[in-house]
N, C-alpha and C positions, 0 to 999 in steps of 0.2 A: 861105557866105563870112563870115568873122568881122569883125564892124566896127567893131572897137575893141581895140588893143593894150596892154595896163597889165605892163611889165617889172616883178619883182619879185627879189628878193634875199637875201640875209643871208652870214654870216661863219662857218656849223657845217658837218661832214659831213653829207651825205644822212639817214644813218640813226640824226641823233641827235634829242629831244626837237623841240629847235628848226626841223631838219628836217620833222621830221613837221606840226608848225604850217607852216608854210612850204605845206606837201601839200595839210593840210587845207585852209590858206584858198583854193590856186589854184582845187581842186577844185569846193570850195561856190560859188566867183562863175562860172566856168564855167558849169557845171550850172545856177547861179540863173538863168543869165542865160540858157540854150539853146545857148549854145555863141558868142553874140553879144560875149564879151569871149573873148581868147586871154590868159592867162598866164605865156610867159615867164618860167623863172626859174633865176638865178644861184644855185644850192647856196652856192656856199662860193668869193667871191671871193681865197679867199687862195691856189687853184688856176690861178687868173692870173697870179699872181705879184704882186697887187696888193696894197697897204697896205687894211686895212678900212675905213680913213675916207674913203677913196675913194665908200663906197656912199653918204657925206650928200652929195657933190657930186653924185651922179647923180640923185640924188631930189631936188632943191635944185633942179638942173639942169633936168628934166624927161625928162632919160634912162630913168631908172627910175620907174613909180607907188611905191613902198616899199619899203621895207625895215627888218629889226629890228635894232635898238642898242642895245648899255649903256648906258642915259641918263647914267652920269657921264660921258660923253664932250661930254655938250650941257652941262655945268656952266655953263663958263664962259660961253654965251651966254642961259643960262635959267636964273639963281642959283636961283633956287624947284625947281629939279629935286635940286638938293643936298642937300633935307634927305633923299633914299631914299639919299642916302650919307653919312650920320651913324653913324658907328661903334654899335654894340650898341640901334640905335634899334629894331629889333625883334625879340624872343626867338620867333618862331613862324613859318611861312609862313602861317599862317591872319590873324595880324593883320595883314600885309603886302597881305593879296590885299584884305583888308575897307576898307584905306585905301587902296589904290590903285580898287579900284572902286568907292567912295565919294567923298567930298568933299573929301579930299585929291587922290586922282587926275584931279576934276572941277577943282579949284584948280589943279594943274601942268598938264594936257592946253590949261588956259585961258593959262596964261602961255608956252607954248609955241608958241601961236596966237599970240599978241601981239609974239613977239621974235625966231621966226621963218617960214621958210615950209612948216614941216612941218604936216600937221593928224594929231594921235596916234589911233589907230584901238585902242587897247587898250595893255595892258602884261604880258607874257610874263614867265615865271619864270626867273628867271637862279640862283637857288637862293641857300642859305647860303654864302661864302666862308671858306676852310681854308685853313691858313699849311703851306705844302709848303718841301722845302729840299732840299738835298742834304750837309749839313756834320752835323748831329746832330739827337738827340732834343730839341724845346722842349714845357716846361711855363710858361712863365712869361716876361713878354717880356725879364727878366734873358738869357735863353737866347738869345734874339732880337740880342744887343747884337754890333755892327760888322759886322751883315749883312749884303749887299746884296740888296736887296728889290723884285723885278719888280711895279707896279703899274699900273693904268691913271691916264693924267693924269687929278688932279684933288687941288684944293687938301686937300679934309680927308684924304684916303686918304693924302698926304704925309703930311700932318701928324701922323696916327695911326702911322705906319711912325717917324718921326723919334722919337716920345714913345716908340716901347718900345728905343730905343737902334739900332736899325738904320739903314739908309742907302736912304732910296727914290731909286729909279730909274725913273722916269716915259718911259713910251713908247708906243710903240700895237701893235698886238698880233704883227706880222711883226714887227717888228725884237723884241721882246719875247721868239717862240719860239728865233729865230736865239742869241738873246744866255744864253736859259737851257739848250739842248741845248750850246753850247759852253761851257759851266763861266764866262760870264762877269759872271753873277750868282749869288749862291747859294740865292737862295731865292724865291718867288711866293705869289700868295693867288688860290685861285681858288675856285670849285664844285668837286666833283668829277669833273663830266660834261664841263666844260673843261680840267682839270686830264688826262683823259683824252685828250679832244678832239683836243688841240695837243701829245699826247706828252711831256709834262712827266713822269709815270709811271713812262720809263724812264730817266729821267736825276735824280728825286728820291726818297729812298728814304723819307724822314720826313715823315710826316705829321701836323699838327696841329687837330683837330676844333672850332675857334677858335671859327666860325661870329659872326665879329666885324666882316661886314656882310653886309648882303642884299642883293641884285641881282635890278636890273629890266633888263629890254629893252622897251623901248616899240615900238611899229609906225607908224613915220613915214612918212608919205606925202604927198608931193606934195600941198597946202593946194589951190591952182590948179586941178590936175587932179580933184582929188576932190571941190571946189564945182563942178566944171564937167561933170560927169557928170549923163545923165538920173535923174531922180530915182530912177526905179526901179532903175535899174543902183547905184547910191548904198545905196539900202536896201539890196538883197542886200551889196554891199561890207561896210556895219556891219554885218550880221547873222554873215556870215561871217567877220569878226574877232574879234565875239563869240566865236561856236563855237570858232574855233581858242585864243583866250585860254586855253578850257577845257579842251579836250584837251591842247594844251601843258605846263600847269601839271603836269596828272594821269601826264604822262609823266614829266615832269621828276623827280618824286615818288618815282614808280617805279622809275627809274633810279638814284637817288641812291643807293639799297639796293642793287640787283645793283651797282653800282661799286665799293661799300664791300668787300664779299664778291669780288670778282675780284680788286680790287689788294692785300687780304689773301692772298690764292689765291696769289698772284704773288710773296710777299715785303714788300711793302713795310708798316713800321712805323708804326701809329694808337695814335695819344693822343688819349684820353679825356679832357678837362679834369672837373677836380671843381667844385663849385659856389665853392667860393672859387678854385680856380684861373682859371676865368672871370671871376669878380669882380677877378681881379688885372690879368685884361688890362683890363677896361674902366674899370676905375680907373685904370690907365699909359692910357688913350684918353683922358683928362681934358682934356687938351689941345684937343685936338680937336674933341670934341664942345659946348665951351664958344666955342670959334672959332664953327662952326655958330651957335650959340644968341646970339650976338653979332651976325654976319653977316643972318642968314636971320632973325630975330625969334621968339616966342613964339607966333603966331598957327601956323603950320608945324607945330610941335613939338606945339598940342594937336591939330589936326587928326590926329596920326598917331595919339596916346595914346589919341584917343575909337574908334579902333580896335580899343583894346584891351581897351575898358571901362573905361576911367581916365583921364578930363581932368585934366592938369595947372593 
């Protein structure tokens, strides 16, 4: 008989990246544990019919032990999470993954401890984000101009959508699908593997390999719950969020290729930016990321750099 319940969650289909994390972790604390915790877990609340951000109330709550989220969705309560949404802050997933599991990520996990009651158990690959549409081909955010632009809320992602002339439209991720399968936005920035995900795919034919932010999903969990667990149950908990961090990513990775090659397959239109064409968005991002750098200070900004191997 199992004597200990931990509901957990997320917002993707079963069989996607995110999914498989989701897998991996119930499977490992299970197993770790003999079968003395049970698992629990909600695939893809959007199959409720529920809004996603419903899953920080249930963790918050105590309904759920975790769940994983876009961190810019904690912007506004954890400003120090803001700088993983600094427009063109990292040109790699390698330097991404070395600051988040380094001393930037040690710096956010801590300020997230501080401001709310999540305690972060890792942070999941959310990939590069692509400027998708349905009205034409963009090279340039000239291209971009009187758009309407599906984003998640969060200050600098506005602000970078407003600087290349388009029109952001901030929502959360149902009313977000609802609004671009009915023509009544024109365009999205997502991964590709979301971009897929939520059916965007068939209703945008343009695509743009922007790759003009990175995305995290952190693994939030009930602070309460997870200080209040036997130790050993605890250890296996981190160890097996470790593991999935890692599988996760490597899928993510993997995927991101067969995606590319299917919605190619499929018709739909990829642009390549050139190296000054990239250079012209994150120069129209100027805005933006100088907001950031005002906001958020200097100390942020080299933590992410020493990632890179270049303190600013």
């Amino acid at each position: 008989m199992t004597a200990l319940t931990l509901p957990v969650g997320g917002y993707a289909p079963r069989d996607t990246a995110h999914g498989a994390g989701l897998e991996a972790f119930r499977a490992a604390v299970v197993e770790g544990t003999d079968g003395a915790v049970d698992m629990p877990v909600t695939w893809n609340i959007l199959d409720q019919g529920r809004p996603v951000t419903d899953l920080f109330e249930m963790v918050e709550s105590g309904e759920m032990f975790m769940c994983y989220f876009s961190t810019s969705y904690q912007g506004s309560r954890v400003p120090a999470l803001n700088i993983i949404e600094v427009p063109f802050l990292f040109d790699d997933v390698g330097s991404a993954h070395r600051a988040l599991d380094g001393d930037l990520g040690s710096h956010l996990t801590d300020a997230v401890r501080a401001s709310t009651g999540f305690e972060m158990l890792g942070y999941w690959d959310n990939g590069f984000r692509h400027f998708t549409n349905r009205l034409r081909t963009v090279r340039s955010p000239q291209d971009c101009a009187g758009m309407t632009v599906r984003m998640q809320p969060n200050l600098y992602h506005e602000e970078m959508i407003r600087a290349w002339g388009a029109i952001p439209i901030a929502v959360e991720l149902k009313t977000a699908i609802e609004m671009i399968s009915s023509g009544q936005v024109d365009a999205q920035e997502n991964p590709l593997a979301n971009t897929v995900a939520y059916g965007v795919d068939t209703v945008h034919h343009y695509v743009t390999m922007s790759g003009h932010l990175y995305g995290a999903r952190g693994l939030f969990a009930n602070r309460a719950a997870f200080e209040g667990l036997p130790p050993d149950v605890r250890d296996v908990v981190v160890t097996a969020a470790t593991d999935a961090v890692t599988l996760q990513r490597r899928l993510a990775s993997e995927n991101e290729l067969l995606l590319r090659t299917r919605l190619e397959t499929a018709g739909l239109e990829f642009v390549d930016l050139t190296v000054e064409e990239r250079g012209a968005f994150r120069e129209a991002s100027r805005p933006a990321i100088d907001l950031a750098r005002q906001n958020l200070g200097e100390d942020l900004f080299e933590l992410a750099e020493m990632a890179k191997g270049r303190a600013t």
